[in-house]
N, C-alpha and C positions, 0 to 999 in steps of 0.2 A: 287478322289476315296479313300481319306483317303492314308494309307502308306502301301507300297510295296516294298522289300527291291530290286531296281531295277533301272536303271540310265535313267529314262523318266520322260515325261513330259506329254508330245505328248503322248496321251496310244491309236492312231491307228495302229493299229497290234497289241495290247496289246491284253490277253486274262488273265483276272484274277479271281482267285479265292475269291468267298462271303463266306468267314471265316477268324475268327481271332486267329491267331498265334503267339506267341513269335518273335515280332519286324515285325509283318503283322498286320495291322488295318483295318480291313474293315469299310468304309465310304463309300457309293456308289451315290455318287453327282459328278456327269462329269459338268466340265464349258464350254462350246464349244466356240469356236470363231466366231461362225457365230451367235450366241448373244442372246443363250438360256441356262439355268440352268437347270437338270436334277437331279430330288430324285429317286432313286428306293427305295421306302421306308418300303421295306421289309424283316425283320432279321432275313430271312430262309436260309440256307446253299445254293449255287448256284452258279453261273458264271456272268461274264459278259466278253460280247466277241466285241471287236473296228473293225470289219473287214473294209477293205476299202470302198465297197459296202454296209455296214447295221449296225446298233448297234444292240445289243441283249444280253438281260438280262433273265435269266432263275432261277428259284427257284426250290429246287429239292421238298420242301414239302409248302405247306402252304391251308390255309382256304379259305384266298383272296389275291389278288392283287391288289395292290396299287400306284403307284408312282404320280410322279409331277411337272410341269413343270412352268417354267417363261422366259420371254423376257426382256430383259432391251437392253438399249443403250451403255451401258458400261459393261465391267467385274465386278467394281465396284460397281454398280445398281444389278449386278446379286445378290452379296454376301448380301448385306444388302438386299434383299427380302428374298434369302433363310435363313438364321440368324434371322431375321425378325418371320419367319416360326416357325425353330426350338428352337430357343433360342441362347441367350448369355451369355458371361462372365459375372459374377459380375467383382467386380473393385478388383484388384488385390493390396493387401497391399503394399504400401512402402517399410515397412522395410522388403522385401523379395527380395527384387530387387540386390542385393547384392550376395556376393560370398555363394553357398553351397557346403559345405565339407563334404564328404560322400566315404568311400572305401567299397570294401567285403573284412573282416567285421571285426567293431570292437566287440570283443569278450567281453569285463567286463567292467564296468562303468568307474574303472580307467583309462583302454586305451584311452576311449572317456573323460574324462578329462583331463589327459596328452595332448590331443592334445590340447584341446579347453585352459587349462593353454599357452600351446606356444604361441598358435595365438594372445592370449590376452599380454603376454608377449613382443612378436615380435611385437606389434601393428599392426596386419592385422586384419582389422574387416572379422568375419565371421558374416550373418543374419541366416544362418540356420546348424543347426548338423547333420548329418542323423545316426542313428541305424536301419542297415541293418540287414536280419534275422537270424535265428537259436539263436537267442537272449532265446529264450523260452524255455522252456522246452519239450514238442510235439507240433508239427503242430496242432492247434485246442486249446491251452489252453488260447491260446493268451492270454500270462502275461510272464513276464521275470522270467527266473532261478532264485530264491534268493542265488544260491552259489557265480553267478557271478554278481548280481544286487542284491545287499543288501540293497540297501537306496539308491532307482529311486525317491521320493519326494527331496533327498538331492543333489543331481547328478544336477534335473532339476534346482533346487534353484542356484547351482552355475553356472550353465550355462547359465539362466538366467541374473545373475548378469554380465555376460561377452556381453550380449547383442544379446544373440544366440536366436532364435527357436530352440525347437528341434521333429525331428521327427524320426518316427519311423515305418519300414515297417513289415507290417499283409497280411499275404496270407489265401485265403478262403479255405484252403486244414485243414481236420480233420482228423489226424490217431487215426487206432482202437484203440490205447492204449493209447489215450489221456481222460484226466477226462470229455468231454462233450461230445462223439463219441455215446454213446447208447443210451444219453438224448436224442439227435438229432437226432438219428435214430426212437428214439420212436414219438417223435413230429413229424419225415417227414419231417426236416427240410433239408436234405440232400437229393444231385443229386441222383436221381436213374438210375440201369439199366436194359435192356428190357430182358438181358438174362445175365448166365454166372455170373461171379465174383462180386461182389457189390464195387471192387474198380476199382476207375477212377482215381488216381494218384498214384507215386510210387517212386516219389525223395525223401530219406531219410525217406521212412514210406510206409505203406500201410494207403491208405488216403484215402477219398472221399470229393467230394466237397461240399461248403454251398447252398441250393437251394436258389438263394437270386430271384427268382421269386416268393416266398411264402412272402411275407410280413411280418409276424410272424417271420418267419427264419431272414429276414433281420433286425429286429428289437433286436433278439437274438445274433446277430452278434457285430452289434453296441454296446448293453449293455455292454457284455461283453468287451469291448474293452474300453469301457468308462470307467467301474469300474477298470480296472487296467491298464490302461495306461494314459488316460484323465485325469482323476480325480488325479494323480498323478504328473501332472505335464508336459506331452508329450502334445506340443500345436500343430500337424499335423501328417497327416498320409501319409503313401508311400502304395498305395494297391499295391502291386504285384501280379502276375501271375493270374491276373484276365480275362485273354479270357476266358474261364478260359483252365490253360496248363493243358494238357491229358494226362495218361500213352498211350494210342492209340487213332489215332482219325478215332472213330466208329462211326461217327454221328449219325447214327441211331439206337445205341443202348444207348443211354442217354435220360433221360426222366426229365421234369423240372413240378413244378406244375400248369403252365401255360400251357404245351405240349410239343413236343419233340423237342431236339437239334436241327433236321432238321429244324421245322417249326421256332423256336424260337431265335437259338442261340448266333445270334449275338450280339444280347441284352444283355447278361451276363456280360460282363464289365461296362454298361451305371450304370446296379441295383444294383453292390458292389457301385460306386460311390455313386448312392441315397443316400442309405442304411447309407453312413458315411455324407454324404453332411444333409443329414435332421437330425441326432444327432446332427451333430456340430452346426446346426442353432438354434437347440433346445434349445442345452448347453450352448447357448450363445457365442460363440466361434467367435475371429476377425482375426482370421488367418485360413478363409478359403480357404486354394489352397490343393487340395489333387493330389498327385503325384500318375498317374496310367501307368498301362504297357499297356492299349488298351482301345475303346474308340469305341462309335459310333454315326451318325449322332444324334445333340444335345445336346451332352456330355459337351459343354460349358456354357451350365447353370447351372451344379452343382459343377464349381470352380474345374475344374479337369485340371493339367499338364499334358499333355502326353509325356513320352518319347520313343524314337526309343528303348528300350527295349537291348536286352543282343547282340550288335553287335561285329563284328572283330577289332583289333586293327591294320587298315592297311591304308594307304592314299585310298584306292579306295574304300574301305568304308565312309571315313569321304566324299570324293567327292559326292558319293551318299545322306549322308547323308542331305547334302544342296537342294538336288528334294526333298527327304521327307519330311523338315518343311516348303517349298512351298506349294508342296500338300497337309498337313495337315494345311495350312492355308485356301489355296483357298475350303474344306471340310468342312471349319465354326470352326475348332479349333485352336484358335488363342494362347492359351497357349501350348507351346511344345521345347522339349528339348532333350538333348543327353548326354551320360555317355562320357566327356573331355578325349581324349584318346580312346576310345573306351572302350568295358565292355572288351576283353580276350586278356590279354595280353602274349606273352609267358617269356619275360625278363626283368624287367623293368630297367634295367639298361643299356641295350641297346642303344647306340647315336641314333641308325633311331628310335627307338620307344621315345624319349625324343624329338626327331626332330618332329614327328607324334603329340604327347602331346600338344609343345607350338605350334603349328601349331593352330591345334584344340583349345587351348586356348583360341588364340587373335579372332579367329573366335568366339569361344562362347561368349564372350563380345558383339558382336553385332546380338547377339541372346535374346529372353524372357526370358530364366532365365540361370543363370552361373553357372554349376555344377561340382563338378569333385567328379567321380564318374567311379570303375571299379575293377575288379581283377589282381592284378600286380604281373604277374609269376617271377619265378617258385614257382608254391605251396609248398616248403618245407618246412615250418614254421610248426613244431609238434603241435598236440592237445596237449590242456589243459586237456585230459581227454582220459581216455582209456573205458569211458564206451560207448554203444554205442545210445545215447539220450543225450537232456540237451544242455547247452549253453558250454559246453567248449569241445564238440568232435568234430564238423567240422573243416573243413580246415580254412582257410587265407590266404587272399593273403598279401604281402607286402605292405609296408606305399605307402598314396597316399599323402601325405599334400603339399604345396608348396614348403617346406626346401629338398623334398625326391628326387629331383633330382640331386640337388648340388648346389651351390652358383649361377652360372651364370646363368643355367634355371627359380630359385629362383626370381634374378632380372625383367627377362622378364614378368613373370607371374608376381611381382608387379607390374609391370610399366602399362600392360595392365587392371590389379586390378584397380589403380588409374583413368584411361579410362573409367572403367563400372562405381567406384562412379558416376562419372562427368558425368556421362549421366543420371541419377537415373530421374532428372526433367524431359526430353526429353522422357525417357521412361514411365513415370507416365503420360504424356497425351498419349503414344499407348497405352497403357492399357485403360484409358477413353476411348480414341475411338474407341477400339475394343470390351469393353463394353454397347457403344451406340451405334453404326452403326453394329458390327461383322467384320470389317476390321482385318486382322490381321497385326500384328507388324514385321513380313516375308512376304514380298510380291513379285510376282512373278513381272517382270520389269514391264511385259505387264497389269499389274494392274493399276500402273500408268501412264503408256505410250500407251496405246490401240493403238494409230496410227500410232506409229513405228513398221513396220512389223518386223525390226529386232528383237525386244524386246518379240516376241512372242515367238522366236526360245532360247534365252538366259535360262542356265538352272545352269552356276556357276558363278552367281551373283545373286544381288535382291535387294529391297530397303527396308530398317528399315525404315517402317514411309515413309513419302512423301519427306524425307528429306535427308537421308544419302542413300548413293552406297552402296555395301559393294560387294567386289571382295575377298572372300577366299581363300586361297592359298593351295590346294587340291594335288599338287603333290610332290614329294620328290625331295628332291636337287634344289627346283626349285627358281632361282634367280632374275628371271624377269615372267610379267603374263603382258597378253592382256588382255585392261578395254575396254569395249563401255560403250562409255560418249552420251543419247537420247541429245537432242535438247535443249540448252542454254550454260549456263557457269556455271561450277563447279570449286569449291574449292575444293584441297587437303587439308583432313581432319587434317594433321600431321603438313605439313608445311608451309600451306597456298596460296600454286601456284592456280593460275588463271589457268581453260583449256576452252575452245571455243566447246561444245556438236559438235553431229550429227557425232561423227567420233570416232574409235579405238585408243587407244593411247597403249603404254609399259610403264609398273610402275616396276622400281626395289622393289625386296620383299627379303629386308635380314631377318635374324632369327625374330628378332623384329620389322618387320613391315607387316602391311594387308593393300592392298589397298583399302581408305575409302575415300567417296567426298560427299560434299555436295550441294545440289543445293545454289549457288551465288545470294542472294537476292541486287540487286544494291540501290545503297545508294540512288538515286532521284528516 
């Protein structure tokens, strides 16, 4: 059912909401075990309820009704039908496979150079930059401040030359006092509403949002984004806050040029993607993966990341967060990922919250893409500026880089760095074959073990690939973790031990180790 910030798997007795929220994705593909696929393939605000006795899906507005069903033999057969249906990845580039570095936020081109100097420096390869928002000037003008971005063609150039991507995150929010807010008003290129106030957001502006159900608008979108950030040299984009985030969520007083929130809504994250997915293909562009906050069934054909969005910095988050990119595999979204650490930190200097970090770390390593990415309290870092707009008034949070922990956290995070290189091959055919089948590179045990009924119930593990275990280590202090090893002989990924399947084993799990195994292919 896409992602649900909630520790299941199993969603009978679930009763969930059809809308998308800040770190809630609606997806609504159930995979059953008794060996059918389920689309409810309608992006009208609603419910879906698992009761023990009935499934039941309900839409509170729509024209028609739709959904769709498949049987296969396996879980495996389900997802490549459904994928099949709605589409897949493109192949996802190489050189992206690699570490992204990414905080809130860095504020001027020098800070983002400063860093990317070090890393080049310290010889840590970074593949990607990310410039997070408030970079701009108002919401909607989508272009950088020239107070603090004076020479973004020269910034890209050298950060280029370090072997970086760089991106950069656009939210579809337009304040009235931004230079394109009446243009777009007069075009209709903007959400409307059915009564009351004409704005629908309200972080850091009075804003409204881009109707990217208009075609016209979505193409207005893009331009503009191309002419000052593309064309300049920024080779990807982060769309943010695209469910799209609400000052209130009035469903039924938002109106889209397709029809209303209710009947329509869901769709709204799928059309920012387009919107950037068909410029970039246009632009000619080889670095299509666009990093988004929400997503809906099929969203994997236009090279879209998902990530779990603005979560807690706490172990029983990050344990949760391992059902999520389950469930947003077995959903047909095989690209997906999490802010390292969590997005809110309250100290980061904190040992449990550095404990929490490399934890999450060595985990993201054998995840799709390796990000770190988050706000690292306490906010007291002063504005650059006392005015109240523009790229140097917001807050920051503290450094996120790999040096900002201290020397020994430092290490571990290389040591587990040098792990993800070494895997870049391994992971370049998941991506193929999540490309050509819709397998994802997160798979639920029972994906590939359909006939171990334990493997059904398994919810903090999962298999990368056909190949590797991966047992995360989800709770604090925690020194030892119980692995189930399905049926054969595994290697320990580390050290090499031989283990005999079909049974629970105890893996010590010091600061720097995750327990990882691979299935034993025997030599005759």
């Amino acid at each position: 059912m896409g992602q649900y910030q909630q520790p299941y798997m199993d969603l009978k007795g679930c009763i969930l909401d059809l809308g998308q929220r800040n770190s809630q994705i609606s997806v609504p593909f159930v995979l059953s075990s008794s060996g059918y696929g389920l689309l409810w393939n309608n992006p009208s605000i609603g419910r879906a309820s698992f009761a023990r006795n009935l499934t039941e899906f309900t839409s509170d507005c729509t024209k028609q009704l739709d959904y769709w069903i498949c049987a296969a033999q396996t879980p495996k057969d389900i997802i490549r039908t459904y994928t099949g249906l709605t589409g897949r990845a493109p192949m996802m580039p190489e050189h992206l496979l690699g570490l992204w570095q990414c905080k809130l936020r860095y504020r001027t081109q020098e800070e983002v150079l400063e860093v990317a100097r070090r890393y080049h420096e310290l010889n840590i390869p970074v593949d990607v930059i990310v410039i997070d928002f408030f970079h701009w000037t108002r919401q909607g003008d989508w272009s950088f401040d020239p107070e603090y971005w004076p020479d973004v063609k020269g910034m890209c150039d050298e950060l280029h030359s370090y072997g970086m991507k760089v991106m950069v995150s656009v939210w579809p929010t337009v304040d009235k006092k931004s230079s394109r807010f009446w243009e777009m008003k007069e075009l209709g290129y903007l959400m409307q509403t059915e009564q009351g106030s004409f704005q629908t957001y309200d972080f850091q502006g009075d804003c409204a949002e881009v109707d990217v159900f208009n075609p016209e608008a979505r193409k207005y979108f893009w331009n503009a984004c191309r002419e000052n950030y593309y064309d300049k040299g920024i080779d990807m984009f982060w769309l943010d806050n695209i469910e799209p985030d609400l000052a209130v969520y009035d469903y039924q007083n938002f109106r889209y040029y397709g029809g209303t929130h209710l009947e329509i809504g869901n769709l709204y994250p799928q059309l920012v993607a387009k919107a950037f997915h068909d410029g970039l293909k246009e632009a000619g562009s080889e670095d299509l993966c666009l990093l988004c906050r929400c997503g809906w069934a099929g969203n994997a054909r236009y090279g879209t990341l998902i990530w779990s969005g603005d979560i807690q910095s706490n172990f029983r988050t990050l344990e949760t967060q391992v059902m999520q990119g389950l469930n947003m595999g077995i959903a047909g979204i095989p690209w997906w990922t999490t802010d390292i650490g969590g997005f809110m930190t309250d100290d980061y200097h904190d040992p449990a919250f550095i404990e929490l970090l490399l934890r999450w770390f060595a985990w993201a390593v054998f995840t799709p893409v390796l990000r770190m990415h988050g706000t690292r309290g306490p906010l007291d870092i002063e504005p650059l500026s006392d005015k109240d707009y523009g790229g140097g008034y917001l807050y920051t949070g503290h450094d996120n880089e790999l040096w900002s922990y201290g020397p020994e956290a430092m290490e571990i995070m290389k040591k587990f760095l040098k792990i993800r290189l070494e895997l870049k091959p391994y992971l370049t055919e998941l991506y193929r074959e999540a490309s050509e089948t819709g397998l994802p590179l997160m798979r639920a045990m029972m994906l590939e073990f359909p006939e171990d009924e334990q493997c059904w119930h398994l919810t903090d593990q999962y298999m990368l690939g056909s190949r590797l275990l991966v047992a995360p280590v989800v709770h604090q202090n925690q020194t030892e973790r119980s692995v189930y090893l399905p049926e054969g002989t595994w290697r320990d990924y580390f050290d090499g031990t031989l283990y005999q399947g079909s049974r629970t084993i105890i893996v010590k799990t010091p600061i720097d180790r995750i327990p990882v195994f691979e299935k034993h292919q025997s030599a005759c």
